[in-house]
C-alpha positions in Angstrom: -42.2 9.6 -0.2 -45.7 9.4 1.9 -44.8 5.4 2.9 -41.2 7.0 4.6 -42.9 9.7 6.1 -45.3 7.5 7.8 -42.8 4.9 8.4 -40.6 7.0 10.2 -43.3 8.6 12.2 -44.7 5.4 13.3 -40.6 3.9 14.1 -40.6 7.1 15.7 -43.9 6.4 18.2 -42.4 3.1 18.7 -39.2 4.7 19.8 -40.8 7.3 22.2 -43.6 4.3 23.9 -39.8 2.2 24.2 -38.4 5.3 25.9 -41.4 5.5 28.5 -41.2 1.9 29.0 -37.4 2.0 29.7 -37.9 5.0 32.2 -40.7 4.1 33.9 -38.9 0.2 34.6 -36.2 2.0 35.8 -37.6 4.6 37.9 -39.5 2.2 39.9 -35.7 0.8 41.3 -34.1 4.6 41.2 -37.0 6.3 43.1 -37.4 3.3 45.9 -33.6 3.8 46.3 -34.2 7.9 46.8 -36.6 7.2 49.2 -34.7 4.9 51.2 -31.7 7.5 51.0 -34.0 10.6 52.0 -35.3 8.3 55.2 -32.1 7.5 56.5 -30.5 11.2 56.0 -29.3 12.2 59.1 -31.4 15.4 58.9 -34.7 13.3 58.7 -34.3 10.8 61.1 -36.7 12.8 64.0 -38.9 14.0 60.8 -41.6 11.6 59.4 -41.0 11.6 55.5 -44.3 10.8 53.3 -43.1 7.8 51.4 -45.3 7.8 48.8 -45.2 11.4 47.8 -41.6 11.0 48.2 -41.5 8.5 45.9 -43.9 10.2 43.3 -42.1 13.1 43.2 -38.3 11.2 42.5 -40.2 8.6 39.8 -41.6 11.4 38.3 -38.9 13.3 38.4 -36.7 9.9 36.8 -38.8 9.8 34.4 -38.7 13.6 33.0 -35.0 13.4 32.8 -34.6 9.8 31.8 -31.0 9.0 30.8 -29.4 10.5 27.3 -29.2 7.8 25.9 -32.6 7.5 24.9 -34.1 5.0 21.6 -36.4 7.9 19.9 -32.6 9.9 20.0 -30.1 7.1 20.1 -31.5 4.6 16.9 -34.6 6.0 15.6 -33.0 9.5 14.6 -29.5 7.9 13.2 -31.5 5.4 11.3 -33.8 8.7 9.8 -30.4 10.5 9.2 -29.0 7.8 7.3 -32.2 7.3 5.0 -33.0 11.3 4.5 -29.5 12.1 4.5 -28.0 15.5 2.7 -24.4 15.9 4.4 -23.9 19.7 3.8 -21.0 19.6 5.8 -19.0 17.8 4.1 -19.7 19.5 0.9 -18.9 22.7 2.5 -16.0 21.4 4.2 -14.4 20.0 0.9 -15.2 22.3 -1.3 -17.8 20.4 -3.3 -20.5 23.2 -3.8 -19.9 23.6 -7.4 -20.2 19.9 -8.2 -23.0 19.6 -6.7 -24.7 22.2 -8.6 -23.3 21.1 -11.8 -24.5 18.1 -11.4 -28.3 19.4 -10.3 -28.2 21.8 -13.3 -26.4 18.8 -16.1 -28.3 18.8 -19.3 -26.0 15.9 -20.0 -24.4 13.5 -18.0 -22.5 10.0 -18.7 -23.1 7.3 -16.7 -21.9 3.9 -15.9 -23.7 1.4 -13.6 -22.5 -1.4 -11.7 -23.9 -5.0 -12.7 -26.3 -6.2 -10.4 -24.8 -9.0 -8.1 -25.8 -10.6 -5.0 -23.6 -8.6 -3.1 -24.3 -4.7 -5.1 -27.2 -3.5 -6.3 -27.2 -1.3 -9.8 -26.5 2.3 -8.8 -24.2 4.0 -10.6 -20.0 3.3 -10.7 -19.1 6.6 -12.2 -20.2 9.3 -14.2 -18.7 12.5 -16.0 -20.4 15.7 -16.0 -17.9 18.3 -18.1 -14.5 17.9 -16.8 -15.7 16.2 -13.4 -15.5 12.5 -12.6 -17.2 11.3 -10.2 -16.0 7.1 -8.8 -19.8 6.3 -6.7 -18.8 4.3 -3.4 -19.9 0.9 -3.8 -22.5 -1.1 -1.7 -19.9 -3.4 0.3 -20.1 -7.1 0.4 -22.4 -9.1 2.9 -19.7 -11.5 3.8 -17.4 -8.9 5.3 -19.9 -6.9 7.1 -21.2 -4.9 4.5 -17.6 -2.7 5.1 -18.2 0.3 1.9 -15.1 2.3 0.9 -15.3 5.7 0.0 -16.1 7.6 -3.5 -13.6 9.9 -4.9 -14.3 13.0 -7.1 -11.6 13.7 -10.1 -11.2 16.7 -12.5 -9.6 16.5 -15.8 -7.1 19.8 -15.8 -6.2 21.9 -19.5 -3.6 18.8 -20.5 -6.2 16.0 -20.3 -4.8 14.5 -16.8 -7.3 13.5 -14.4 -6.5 15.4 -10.8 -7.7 14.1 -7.5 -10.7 16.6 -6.2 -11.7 15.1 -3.4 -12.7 11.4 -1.3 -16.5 11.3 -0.3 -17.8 9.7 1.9 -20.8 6.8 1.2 -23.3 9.0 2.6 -22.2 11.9 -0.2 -21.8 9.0 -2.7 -25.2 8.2 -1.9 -26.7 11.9 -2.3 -25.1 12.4 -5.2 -26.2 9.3 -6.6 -29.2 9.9 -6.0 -29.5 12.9 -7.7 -28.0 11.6 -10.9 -30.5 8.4 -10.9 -33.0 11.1 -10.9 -31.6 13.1 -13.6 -30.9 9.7 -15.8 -35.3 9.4 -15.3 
């Protein structure tokens, strides 16, 4: 967990120095342009403008609110997201509270892993925790862009038929996973 930690902070210096870089390109061109534009306003045309403190104050001013699209908020914090990910709102918006904590409090739990290929590494296919099964989303194959399909969770009802619960997405399939690798430990 310390190697992430530190491995995100650092992506995430590299991200914010990338960010000053890009601004600081850019507001060279944006703040000459400003300057030009406040010169040649027709209510400074008798009125000597200070070009350089004209142009400090719009590069500064570039620079402080450089545009939203921004790599320490664009890249580095989706690819954090995806790696520390815990999608709460998808478990609250299908319901999926109870699973969850069924399968954080298991004392047992059956579970079957998929073979280790080129193409899917061994995490678990599905398991059963009481009356719940759970299908785990699979890795996706190289060759078609790495494309993963979704998880799905079933319950088995008082007659012994398996009843669709709910699909989940990779990232949930991925959570959940998770925590049953580190129950299986």
């Amino acid at each position: 967990m310390k190697n992430t930690k530190k491995l995100d902070t650092g992506l995430g210096y590299v991200a914010w120095f990338g960010d000053y870089v890009i601004a600081a390109t850019t507001g060279v061109f944006v703040a000459g342009k400003k300057v030009r534009e406040d010169m040649m306003a027709i209510e400074n045309i008798t009125k000597w403008v200070p070009v350089f403190k004209t142009y400090k104050k719009h590069f500064v001013e570039h620079v402080k609110k450089h545009n939203n699209d921004r790599l320490s908020g664009r890249v580095f914090v989706r690819y954090v997201t995806r790696r520390n990910v815990y999608p709460t709102s998808e478990i609250e918006r299908k319901k999926l509270g109870d699973v969850v904590e069924k399968i954080k409090t298991a004392d047992w739990i059956s579970v079957v892993f998929f073979e280790e290929t080129e193409h899917q590494r061994h995490t678990p296919q599905f398991c059963h925790i009481d009356d719940y099964t759970i299908n785990f989303a699979s890795d996706g194959t190289k060759w078609c862009g790495g494309i993963r399909g979704n998880g799905y969770i079933n319950k088995t009802d008082v007659h012994g038929k398996n009843r669709h619960i709910a699909a989940i997405s990779p990232e949930l399939s991925d959570y959940l996973a998770k925590i049953v690798m580190q129950k299986r430990k």
